[in-house]
SEVEX-983708 format. One record per residue (C-alpha): residue number from 1; residue in three letters; x, y, z. Coordinates in steps of 0.05 Angstrom, whole numbers. Each point is the difference from the previous one (the first is absolute). Layout:
+-----+---------+--------+--------+--------+
| num | residuo |     xx |     yy |     zz |
+-----+---------+--------+--------+--------+
| NUM |     Ala |      X |      Y |      Z |
...
+-----+---------+--------+--------+--------+
//
This chain:
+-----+---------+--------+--------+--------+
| num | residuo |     xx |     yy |     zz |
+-----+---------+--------+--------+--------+
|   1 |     Unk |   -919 |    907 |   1781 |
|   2 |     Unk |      0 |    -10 |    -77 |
|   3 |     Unk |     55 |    -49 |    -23 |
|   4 |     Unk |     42 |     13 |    -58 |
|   5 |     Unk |    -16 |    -56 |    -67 |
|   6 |     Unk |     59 |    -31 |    -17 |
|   7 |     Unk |     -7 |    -41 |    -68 |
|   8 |     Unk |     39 |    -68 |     15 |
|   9 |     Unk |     27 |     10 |    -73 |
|  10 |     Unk |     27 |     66 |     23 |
|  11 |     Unk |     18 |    -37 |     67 |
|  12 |     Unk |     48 |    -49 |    -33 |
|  13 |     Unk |     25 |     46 |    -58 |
|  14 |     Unk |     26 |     55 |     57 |
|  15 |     Unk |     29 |    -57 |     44 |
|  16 |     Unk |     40 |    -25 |    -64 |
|  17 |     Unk |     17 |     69 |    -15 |
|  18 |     Unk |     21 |     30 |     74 |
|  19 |     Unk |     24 |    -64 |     34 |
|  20 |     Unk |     11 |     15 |     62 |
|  21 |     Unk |    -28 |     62 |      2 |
|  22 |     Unk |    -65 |    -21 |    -19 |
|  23 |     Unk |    -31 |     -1 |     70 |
|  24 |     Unk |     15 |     65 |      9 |
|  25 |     Unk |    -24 |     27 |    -67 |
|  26 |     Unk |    -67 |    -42 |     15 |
|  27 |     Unk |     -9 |     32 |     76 |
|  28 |     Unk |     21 |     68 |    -26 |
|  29 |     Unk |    -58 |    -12 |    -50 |
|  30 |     Unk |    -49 |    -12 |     52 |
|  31 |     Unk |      1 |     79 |     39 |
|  32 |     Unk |    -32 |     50 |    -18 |
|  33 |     Unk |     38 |     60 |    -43 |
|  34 |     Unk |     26 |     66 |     46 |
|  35 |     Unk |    -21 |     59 |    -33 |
|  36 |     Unk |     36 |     55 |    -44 |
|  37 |     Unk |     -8 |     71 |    -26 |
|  38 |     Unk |     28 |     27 |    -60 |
|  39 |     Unk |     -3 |     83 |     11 |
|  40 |     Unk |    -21 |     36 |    -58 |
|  41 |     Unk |     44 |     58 |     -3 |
|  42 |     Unk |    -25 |     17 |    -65 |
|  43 |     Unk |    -51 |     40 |     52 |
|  44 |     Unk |     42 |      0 |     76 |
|  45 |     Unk |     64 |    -12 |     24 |
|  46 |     Unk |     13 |    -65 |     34 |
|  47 |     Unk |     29 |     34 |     59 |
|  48 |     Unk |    -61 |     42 |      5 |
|  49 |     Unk |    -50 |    -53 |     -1 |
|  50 |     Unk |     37 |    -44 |     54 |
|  51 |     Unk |     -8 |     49 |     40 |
|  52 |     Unk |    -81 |      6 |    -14 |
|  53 |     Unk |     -9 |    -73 |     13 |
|  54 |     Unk |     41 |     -6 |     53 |
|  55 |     Unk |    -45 |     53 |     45 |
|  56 |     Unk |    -55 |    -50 |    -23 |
|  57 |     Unk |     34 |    -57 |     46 |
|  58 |     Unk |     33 |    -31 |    -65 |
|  59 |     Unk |     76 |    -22 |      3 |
|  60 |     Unk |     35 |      0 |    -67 |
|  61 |     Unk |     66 |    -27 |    -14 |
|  62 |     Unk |     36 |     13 |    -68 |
|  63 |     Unk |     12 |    -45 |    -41 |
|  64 |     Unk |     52 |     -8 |    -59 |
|  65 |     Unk |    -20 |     65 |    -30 |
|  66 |     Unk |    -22 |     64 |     32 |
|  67 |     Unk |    -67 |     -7 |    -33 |
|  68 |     Unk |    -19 |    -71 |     33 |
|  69 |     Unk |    -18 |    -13 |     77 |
|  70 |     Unk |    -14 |    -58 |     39 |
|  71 |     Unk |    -65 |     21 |     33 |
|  72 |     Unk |    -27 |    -27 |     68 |
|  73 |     Unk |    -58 |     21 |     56 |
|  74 |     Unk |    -49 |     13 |    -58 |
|  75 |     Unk |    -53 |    -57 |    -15 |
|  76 |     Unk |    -30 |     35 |    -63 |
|  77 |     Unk |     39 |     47 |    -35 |
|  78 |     Unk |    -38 |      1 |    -71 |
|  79 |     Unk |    -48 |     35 |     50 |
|  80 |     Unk |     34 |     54 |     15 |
|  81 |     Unk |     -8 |     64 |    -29 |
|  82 |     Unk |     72 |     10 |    -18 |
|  83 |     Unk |    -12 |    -57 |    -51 |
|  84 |     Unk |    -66 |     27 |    -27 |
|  85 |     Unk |     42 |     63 |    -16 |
|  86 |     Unk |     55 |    -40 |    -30 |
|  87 |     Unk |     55 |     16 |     48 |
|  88 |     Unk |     23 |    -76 |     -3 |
|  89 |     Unk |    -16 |    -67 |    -33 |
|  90 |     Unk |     -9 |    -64 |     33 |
|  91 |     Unk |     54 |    -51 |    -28 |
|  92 |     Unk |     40 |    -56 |     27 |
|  93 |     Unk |     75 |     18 |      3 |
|  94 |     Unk |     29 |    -58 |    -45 |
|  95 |     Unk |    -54 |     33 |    -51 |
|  96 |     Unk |     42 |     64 |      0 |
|  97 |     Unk |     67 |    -25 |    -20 |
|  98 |     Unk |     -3 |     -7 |    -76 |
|  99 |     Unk |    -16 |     68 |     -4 |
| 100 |     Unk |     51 |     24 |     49 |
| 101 |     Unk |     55 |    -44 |    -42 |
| 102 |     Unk |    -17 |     23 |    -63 |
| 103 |     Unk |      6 |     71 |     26 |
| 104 |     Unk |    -29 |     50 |    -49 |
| 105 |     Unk |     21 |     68 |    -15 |
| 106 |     Unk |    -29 |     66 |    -15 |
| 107 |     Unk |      4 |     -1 |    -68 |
| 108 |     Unk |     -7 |    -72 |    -16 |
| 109 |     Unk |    -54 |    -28 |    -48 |
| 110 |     Unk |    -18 |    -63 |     40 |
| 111 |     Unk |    -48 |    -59 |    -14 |
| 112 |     Unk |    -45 |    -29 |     53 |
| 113 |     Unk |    -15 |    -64 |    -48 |
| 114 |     Unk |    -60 |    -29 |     45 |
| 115 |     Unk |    -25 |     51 |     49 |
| 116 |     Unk |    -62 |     -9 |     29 |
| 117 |     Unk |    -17 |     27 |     63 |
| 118 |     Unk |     58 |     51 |     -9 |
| 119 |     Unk |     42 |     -8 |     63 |
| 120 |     Unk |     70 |    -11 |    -29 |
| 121 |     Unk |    -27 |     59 |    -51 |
| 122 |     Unk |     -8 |     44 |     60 |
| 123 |     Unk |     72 |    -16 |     17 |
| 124 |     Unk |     24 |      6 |    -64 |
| 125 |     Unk |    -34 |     78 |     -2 |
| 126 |     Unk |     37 |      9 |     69 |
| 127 |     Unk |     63 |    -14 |     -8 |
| 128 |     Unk |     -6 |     35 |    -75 |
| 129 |     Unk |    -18 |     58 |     48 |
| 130 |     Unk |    -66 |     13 |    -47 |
| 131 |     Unk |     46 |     15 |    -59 |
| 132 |     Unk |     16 |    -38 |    -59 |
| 133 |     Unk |    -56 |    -52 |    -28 |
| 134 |     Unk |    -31 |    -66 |      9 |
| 135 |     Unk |    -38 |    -47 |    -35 |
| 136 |     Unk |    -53 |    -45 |     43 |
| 137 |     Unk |    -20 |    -70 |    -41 |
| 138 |     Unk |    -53 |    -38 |     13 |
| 139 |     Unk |    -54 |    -36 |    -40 |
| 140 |     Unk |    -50 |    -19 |     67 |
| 141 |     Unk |    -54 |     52 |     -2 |
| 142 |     Unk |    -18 |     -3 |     72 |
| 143 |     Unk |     65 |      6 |     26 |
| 144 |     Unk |     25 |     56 |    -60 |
| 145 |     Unk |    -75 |     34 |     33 |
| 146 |     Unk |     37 |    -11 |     66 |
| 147 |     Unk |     58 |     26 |    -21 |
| 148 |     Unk |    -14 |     61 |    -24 |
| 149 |     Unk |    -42 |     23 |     64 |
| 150 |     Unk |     56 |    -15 |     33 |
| 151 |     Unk |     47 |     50 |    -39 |
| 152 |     Unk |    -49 |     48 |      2 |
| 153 |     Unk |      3 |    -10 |     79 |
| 154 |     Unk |     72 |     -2 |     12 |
| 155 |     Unk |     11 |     58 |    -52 |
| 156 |     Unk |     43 |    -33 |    -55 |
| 157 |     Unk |     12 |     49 |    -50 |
| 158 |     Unk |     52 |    -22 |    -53 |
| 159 |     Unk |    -37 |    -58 |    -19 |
| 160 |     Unk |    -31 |    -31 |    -62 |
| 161 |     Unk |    -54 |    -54 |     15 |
| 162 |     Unk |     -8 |    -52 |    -58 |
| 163 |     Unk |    -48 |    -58 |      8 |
| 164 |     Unk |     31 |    -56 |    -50 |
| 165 |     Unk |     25 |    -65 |      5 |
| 166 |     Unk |     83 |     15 |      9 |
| 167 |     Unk |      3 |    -54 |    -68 |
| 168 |     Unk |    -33 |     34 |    -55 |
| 169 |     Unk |     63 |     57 |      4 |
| 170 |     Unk |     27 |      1 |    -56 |
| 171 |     Unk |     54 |     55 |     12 |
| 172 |     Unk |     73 |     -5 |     12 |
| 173 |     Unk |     53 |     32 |     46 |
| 174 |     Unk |    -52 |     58 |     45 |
| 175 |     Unk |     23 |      0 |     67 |
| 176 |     Unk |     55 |      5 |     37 |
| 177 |     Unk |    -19 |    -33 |     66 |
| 178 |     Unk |    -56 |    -60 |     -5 |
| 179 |     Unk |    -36 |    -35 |     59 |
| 180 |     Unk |    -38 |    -55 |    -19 |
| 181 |     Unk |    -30 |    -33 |     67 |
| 182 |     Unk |    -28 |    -61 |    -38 |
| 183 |     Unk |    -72 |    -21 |     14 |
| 184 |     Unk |     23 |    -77 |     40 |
| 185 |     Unk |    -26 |    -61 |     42 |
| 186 |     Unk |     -1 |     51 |     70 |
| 187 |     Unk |     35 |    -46 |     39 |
| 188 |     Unk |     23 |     51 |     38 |
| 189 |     Unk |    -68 |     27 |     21 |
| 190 |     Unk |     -2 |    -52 |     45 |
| 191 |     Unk |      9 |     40 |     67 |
| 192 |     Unk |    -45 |     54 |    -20 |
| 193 |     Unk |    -54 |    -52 |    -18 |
| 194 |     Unk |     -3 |    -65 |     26 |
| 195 |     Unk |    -48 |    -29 |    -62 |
| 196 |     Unk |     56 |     26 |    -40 |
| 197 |     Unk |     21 |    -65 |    -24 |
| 198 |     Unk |    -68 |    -29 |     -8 |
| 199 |     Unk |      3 |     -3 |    -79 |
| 200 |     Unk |     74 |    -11 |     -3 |
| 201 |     Unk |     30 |    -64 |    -45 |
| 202 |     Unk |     61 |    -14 |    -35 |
| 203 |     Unk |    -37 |      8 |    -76 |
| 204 |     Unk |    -24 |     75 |     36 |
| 205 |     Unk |     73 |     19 |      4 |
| 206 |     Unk |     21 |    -29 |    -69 |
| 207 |     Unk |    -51 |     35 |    -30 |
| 208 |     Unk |     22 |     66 |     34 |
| 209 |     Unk |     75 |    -19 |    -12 |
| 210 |     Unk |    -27 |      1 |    -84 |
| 211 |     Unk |    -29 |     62 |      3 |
| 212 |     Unk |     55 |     30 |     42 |
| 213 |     Unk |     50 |    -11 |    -60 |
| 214 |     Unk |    -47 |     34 |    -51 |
| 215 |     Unk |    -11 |     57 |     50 |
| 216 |     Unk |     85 |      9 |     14 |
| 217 |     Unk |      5 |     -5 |    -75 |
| 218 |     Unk |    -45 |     50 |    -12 |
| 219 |     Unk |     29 |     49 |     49 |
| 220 |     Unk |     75 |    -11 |    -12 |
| 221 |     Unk |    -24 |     17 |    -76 |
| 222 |     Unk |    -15 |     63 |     24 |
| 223 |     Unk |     53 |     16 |     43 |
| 224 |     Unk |     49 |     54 |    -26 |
| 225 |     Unk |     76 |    -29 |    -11 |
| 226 |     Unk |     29 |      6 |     66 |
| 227 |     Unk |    -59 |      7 |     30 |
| 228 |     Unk |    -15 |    -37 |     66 |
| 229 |     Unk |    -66 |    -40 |     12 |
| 230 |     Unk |    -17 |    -35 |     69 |
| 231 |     Unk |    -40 |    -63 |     -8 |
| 232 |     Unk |    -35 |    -17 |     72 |
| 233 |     Unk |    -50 |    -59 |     20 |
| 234 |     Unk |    -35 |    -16 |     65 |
| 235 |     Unk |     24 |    -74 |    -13 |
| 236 |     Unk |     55 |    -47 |     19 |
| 237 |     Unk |     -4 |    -51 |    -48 |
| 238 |     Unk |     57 |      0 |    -48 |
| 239 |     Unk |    -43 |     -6 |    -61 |
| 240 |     Unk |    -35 |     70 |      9 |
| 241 |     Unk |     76 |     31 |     16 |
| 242 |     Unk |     66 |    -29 |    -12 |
| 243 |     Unk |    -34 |    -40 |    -59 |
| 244 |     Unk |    -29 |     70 |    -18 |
| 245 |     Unk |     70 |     43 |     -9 |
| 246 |     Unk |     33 |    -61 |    -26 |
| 247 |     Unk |    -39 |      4 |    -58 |
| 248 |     Unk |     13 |     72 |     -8 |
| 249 |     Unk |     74 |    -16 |     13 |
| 250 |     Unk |      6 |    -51 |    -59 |
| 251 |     Unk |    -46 |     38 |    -46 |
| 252 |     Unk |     23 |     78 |      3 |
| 253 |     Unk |     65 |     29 |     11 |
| 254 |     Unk |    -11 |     20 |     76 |
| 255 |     Unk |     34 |     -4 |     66 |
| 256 |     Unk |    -20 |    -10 |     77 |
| 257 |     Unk |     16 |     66 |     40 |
| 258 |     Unk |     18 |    -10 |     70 |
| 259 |     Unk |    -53 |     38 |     54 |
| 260 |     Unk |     13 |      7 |     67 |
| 261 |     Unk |    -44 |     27 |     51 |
| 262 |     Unk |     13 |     25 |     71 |
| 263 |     Unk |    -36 |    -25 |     55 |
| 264 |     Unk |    -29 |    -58 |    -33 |
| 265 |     Unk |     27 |    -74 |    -13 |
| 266 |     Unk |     -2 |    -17 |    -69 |
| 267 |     Unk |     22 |    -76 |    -20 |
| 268 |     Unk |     34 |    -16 |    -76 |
| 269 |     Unk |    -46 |    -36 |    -41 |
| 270 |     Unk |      4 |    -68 |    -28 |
| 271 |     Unk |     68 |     -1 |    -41 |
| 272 |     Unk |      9 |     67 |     25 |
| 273 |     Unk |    -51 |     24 |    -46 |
| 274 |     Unk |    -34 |     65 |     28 |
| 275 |     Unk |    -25 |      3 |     75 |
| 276 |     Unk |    -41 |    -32 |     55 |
| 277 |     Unk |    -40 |     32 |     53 |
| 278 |     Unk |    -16 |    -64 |     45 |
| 279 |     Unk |    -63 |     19 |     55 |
| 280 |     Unk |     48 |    -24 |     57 |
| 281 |     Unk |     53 |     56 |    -11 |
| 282 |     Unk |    -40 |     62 |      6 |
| 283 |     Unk |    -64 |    -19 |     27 |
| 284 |     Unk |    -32 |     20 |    -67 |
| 285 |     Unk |    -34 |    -39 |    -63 |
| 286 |     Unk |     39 |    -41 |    -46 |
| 287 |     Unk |     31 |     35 |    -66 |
| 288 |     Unk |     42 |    -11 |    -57 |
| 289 |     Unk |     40 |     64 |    -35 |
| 290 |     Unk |     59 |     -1 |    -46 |
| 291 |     Unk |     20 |     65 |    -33 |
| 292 |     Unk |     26 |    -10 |    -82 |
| 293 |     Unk |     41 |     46 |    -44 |
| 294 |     Unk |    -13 |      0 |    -75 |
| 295 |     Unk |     70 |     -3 |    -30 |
+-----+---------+--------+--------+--------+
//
């Protein structure tokens, strides 16, 4: 069996940081992911297509949202042909929150700030029921490529693709609902890939942490006045997060909304700044999320 890398610089910053705790952050680290559906009901009904898999021998539990399901007694389900036709999308469950806490509505003009491969976009079109319109960022051209097959698959209609880096905007006050799921050190891959942490380092997540506040600069710009914008990592270090909406704090006239999510433990972040998911609560991947109001 393949054992998980564990930096020793990550070792002794997490220990520092969790105390106590840290053991059971590190063994949590160490298993392997469960796996999660997000039901595109852009195309079926989530009720409808629980009841498809289940004659297959699946077992489905919901989640937080009637859209998301624990999934068991499949081995392979990007091999199914429910997923070729774009029924559901793979995607771990912590994954899903930002989009389900910045909940977008019919008629909103949302931002998704860096996009690529589209999965909080397809939750985005969801809960927007189709309607309304998105923006999709992203200045990769292999995963914009990727993303766009994947809209085409899942049937995303009210969207506008843009390949461009999210920092040569120069407009002001577009949207009224943001996301910006910042690119980050992927700490929190770690369960779904054991080399995750292979190229990880302290300078890795400063650097991030620098382009992070360009990138939430950048989007708060062009977030409407009291507009919302969720800003989401799948990191725990404080530099990529708190650090992150602290500068936002002390820089723009904003304010920390309060989320709360049923079903699933979510822990204050440092200074009570935004939220925690930590892998031991849920079972799930690591993730940051803190929802901001533009006063």
């Amino acid at each position: 069996m393949k054992k998980t890398f564990i930096p020793e610089e990550f070792r002794e910053k997490y220990t520092n940081l969790f105390g106590e705790e840290s053991s059971e952050f590190f063994n949590c680290c160490k298993i392997k992911i469960p796996k999660s559906i997000w039901v595109n009901s852009l195309k079926i009904k989530p009720d409808k297509l629980k009841n498809i898999l289940e004659t297959k021998g699946w077992k489905l539990t919901e989640l937080f949202h009637e859209n998301a399901f624990a999934i068991e007694g499949i081995e392979k389900p990007g091999q199914e042909e429910e997923f070729r036709q774009g029924l559901f999308n793979l995607q771990e469950k912590s994954s899903m929150i930002p989009v389900v806490a910045l909940s977008p509505e019919k008629n909103d003009f949302v931002l998704d700030a860096a996009a690529a491969p589209g999965n909080k976009t397809l939750q985005i079109s969801c809960l927007m029921e189709g309607k309304g319109q998105i923006v999709a960022v992203d200045k990769n051209v292999k995963r914009f490529t990727s993303m766009k097959l994947n809209f085409k698959k899942f049937g995303v209609k009210n969207i506008i693709e843009k390949r461009m880096d999210l920092l040569d905007s120069k407009k002001n006050e577009l949207f009224d609902k943001v996301l910006l799921d910042a690119p980050c050190s992927s700490e929190g891959l770690v369960r779904k890939d054991f080399d995750a942490l292979k190229n990880w380092s302290q300078e890795l997540v400063e650097k991030k942490a620098e382009l992070q506040k360009k990138m939430i600069e950048t989007a708060f710009r062009l977030l409407k006045r009291k507009g919302t914008m969720v800003y989401s990592t799948c990191s725990l270090s404080p530099e990529e997060d708190e650090e992150v909406i602290k500068h936002i704090l002390e820089n723009q006239k904003a304010e920390i909304e309060e989320i709360k999510i049923k079903g699933f433990k979510i822990r204050k972040g440092i200074d009570g700044i935004g939220n925690r998911i930590m892998p031991q609560d849920n079972n799930s991947q690591a993730f940051y999320f803190c929802k901001v109001k533009k006063l």
